[in-house]
MARMAR-680705 format. One record per residue: y, x, z of N, C-alpha, C in turn; residue number from 0. Coordinates in nm, 2 decimals. Each point is the difference from the previous one (the first is absolute). Layout:
N
+--------+--------+--------+--------+--------+--------+--------+--------+--------+-----+
:    n_v :    n_u :    n_w :   ca_v :   ca_u :   ca_w :    c_v :    c_u :    c_w : num :
+--------+--------+--------+--------+--------+--------+--------+--------+--------+-----+
:      Y :      X :      Z :      Y :      X :      Z :      Y :      X :      Z : NUM :
...
+--------+--------+--------+--------+--------+--------+--------+--------+--------+-----+
This chain:
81
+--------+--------+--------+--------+--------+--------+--------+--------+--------+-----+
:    n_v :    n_u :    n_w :   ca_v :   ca_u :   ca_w :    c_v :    c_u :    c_w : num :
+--------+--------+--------+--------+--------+--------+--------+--------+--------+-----+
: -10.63 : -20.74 :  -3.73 :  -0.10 :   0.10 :   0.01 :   0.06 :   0.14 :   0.01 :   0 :
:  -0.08 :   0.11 :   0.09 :   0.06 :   0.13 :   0.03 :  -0.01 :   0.11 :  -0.13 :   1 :
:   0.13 :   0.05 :  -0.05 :  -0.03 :   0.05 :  -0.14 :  -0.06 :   0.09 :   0.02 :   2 :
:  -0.06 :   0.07 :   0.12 :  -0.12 :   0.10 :   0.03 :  -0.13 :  -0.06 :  -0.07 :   3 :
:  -0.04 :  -0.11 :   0.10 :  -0.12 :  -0.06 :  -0.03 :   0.00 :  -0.05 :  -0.15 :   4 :
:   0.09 :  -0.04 :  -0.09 :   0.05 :  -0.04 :  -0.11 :  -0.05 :   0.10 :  -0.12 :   5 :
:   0.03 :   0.10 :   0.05 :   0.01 :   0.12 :  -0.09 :  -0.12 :   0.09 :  -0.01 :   6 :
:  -0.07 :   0.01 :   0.14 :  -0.09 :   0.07 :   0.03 :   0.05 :   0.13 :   0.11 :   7 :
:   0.15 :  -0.02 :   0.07 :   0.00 :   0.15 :   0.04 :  -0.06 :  -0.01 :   0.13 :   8 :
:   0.05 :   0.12 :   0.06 :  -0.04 :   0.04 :   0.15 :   0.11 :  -0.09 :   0.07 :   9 :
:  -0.01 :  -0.03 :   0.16 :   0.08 :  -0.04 :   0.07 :   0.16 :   0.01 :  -0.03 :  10 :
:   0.01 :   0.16 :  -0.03 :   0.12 :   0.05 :   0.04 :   0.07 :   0.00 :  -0.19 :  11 :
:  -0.06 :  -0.06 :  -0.10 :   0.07 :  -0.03 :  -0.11 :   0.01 :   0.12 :  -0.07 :  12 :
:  -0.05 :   0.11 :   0.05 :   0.03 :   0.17 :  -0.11 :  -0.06 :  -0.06 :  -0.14 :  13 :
:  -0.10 :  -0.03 :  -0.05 :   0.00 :  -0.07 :  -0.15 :   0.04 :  -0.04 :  -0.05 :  14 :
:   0.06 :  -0.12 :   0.07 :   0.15 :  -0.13 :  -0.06 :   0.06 :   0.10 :  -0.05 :  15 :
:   0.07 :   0.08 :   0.08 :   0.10 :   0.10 :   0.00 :   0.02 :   0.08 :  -0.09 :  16 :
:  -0.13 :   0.09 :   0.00 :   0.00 :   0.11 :  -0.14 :   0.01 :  -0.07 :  -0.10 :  17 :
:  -0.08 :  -0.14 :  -0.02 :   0.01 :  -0.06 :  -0.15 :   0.11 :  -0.04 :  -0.05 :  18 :
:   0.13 :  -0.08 :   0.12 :   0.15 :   0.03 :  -0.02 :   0.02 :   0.07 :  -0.02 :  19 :
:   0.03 :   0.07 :   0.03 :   0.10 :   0.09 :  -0.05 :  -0.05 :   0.11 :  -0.10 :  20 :
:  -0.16 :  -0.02 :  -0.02 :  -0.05 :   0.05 :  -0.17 :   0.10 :  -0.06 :  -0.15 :  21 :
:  -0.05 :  -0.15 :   0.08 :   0.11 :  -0.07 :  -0.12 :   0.11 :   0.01 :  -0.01 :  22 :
:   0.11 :   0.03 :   0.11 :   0.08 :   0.02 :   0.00 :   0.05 :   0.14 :  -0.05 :  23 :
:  -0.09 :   0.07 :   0.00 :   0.02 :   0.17 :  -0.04 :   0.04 :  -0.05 :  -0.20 :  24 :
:  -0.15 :  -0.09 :   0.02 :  -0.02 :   0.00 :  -0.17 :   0.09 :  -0.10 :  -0.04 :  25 :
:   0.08 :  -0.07 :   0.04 :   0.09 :  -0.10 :  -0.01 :   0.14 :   0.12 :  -0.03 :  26 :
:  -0.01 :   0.08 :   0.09 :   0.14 :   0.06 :  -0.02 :  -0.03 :   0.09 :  -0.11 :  27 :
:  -0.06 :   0.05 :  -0.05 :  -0.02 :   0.08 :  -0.15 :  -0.02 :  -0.08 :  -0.09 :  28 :
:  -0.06 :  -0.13 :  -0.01 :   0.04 :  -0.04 :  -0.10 :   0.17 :  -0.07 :  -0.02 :  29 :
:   0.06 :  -0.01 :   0.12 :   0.15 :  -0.05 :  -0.01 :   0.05 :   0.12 :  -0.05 :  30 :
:  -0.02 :   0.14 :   0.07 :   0.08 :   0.14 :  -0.07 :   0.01 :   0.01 :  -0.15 :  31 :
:  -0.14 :  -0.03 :  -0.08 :   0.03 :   0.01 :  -0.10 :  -0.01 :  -0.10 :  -0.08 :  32 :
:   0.05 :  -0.15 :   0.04 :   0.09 :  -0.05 :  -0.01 :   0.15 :   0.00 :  -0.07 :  33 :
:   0.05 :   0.05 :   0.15 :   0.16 :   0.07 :  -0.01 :   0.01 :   0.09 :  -0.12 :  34 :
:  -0.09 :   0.09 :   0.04 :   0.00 :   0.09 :  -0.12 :   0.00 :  -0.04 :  -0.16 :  35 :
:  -0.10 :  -0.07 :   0.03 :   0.00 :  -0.02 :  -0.20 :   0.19 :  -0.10 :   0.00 :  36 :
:   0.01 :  -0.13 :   0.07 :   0.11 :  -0.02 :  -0.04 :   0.09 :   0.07 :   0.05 :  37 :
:   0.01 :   0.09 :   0.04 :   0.15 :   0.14 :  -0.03 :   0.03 :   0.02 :  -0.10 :  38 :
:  -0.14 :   0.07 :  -0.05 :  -0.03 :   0.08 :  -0.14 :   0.01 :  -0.06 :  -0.11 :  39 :
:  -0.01 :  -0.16 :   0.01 :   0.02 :  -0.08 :  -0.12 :   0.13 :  -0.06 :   0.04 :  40 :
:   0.10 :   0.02 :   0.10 :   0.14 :   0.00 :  -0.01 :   0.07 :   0.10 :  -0.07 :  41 :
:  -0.04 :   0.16 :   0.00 :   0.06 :   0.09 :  -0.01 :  -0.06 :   0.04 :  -0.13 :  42 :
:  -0.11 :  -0.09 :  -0.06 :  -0.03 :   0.08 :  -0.13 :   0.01 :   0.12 :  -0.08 :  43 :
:  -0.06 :   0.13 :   0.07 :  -0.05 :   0.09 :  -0.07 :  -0.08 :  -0.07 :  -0.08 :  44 :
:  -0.01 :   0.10 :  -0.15 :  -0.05 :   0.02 :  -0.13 :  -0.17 :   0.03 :   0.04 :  45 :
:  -0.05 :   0.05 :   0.09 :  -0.13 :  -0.07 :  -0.04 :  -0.09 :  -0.13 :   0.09 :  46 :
:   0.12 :  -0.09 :   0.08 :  -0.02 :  -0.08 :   0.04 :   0.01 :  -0.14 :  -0.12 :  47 :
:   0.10 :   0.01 :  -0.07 :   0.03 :  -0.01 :  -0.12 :  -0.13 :  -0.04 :  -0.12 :  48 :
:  -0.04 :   0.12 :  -0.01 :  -0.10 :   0.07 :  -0.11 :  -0.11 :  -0.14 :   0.06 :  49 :
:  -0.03 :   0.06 :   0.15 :  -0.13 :  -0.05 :   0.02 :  -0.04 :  -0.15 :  -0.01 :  50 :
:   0.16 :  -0.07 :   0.02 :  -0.01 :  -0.15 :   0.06 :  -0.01 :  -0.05 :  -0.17 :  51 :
:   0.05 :   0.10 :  -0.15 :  -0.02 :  -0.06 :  -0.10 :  -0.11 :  -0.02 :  -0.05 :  52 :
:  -0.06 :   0.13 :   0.07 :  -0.18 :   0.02 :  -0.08 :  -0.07 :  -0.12 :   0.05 :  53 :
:   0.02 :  -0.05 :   0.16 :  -0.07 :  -0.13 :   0.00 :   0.02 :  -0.11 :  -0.01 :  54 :
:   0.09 :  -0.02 :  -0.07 :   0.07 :  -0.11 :  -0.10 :   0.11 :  -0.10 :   0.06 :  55 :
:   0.07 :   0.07 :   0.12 :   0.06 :  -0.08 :   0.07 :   0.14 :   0.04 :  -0.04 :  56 :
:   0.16 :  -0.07 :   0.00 :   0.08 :  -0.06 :  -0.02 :   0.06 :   0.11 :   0.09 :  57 :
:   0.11 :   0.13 :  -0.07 :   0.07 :   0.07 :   0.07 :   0.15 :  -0.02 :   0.10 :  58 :
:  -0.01 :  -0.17 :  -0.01 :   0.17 :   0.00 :   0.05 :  -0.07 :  -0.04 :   0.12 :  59 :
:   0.12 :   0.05 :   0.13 :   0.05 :  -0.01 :   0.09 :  -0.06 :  -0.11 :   0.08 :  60 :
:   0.03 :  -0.12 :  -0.06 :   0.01 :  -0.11 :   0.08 :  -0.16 :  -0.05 :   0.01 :  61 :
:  -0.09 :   0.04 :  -0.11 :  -0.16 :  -0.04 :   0.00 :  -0.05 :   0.13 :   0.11 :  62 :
:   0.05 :   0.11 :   0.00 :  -0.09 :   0.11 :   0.07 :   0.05 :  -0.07 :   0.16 :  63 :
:   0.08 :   0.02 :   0.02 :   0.11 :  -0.04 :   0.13 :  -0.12 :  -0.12 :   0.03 :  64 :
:  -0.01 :  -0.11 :  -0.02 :  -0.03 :  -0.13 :   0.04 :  -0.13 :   0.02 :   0.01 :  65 :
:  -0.11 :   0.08 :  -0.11 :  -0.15 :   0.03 :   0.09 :   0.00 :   0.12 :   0.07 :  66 :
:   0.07 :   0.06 :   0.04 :   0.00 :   0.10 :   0.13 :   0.00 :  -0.10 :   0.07 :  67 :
:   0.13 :  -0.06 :   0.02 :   0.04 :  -0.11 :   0.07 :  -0.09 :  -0.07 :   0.09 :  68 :
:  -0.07 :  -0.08 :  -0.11 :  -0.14 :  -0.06 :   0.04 :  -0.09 :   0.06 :   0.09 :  69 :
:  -0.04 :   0.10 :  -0.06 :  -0.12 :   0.05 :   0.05 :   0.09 :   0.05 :   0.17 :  70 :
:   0.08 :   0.10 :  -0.03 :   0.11 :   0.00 :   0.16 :  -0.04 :  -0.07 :   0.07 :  71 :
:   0.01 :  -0.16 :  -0.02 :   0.02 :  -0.11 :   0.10 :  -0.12 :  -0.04 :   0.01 :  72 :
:  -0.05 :  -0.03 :  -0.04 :  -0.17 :   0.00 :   0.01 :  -0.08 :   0.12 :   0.10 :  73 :
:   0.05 :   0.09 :  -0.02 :  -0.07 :   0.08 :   0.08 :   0.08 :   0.04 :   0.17 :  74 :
:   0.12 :  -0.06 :  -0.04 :   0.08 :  -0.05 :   0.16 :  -0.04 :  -0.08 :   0.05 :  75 :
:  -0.08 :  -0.13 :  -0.07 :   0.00 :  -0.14 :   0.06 :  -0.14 :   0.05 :   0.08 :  76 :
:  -0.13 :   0.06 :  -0.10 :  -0.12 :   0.04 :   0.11 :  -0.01 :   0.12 :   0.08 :  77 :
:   0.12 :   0.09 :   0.03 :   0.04 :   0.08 :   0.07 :   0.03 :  -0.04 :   0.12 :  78 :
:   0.11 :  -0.12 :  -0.01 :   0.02 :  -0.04 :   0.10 :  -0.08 :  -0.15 :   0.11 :  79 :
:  -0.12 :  -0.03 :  -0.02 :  -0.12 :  -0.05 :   0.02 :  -0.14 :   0.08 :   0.09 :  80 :
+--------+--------+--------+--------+--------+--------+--------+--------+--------+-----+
């Protein structure tokens, strides 16, 4: 089936299109801050620190590292889709 007619667009696909690369806009900000939070819980400044104890989460390294991690690769895997 034509992913025009599929989708609803016009002949020439401008719909398909905008709505790619919508998601892809919104796919790449949520990867940015992503990267960012696991930087920042590499490099632990004191109120990255503070914050991760107030919500009861486990300050070493290797727990912050592995749910950045996660969520990282998760949002790579539907990024690249």
């Amino acid at each position: 089936m034509n992913t025009a007619v599929k989708y609803g667009a016009s002949a020439n696909g401008s719909s398909v299109a905008k709505s790619v690369w919508t998601g892809r806009i919104l796919s790449g900000i949520a990867i940015a801050f992503f990267v960012m939070d696991g930087v920042m819980k590499l490099i632990q400044p004191q109120v990255v620190i503070d914050a991760t104890q107030q919500i009861g989460w486990p300050v070493d390294p290797v727990t912050l590292g592995s749910s950045s991690g996660a969520a990282f690769g998760f949002a790579m895997r539907e990024f690249a889709h």
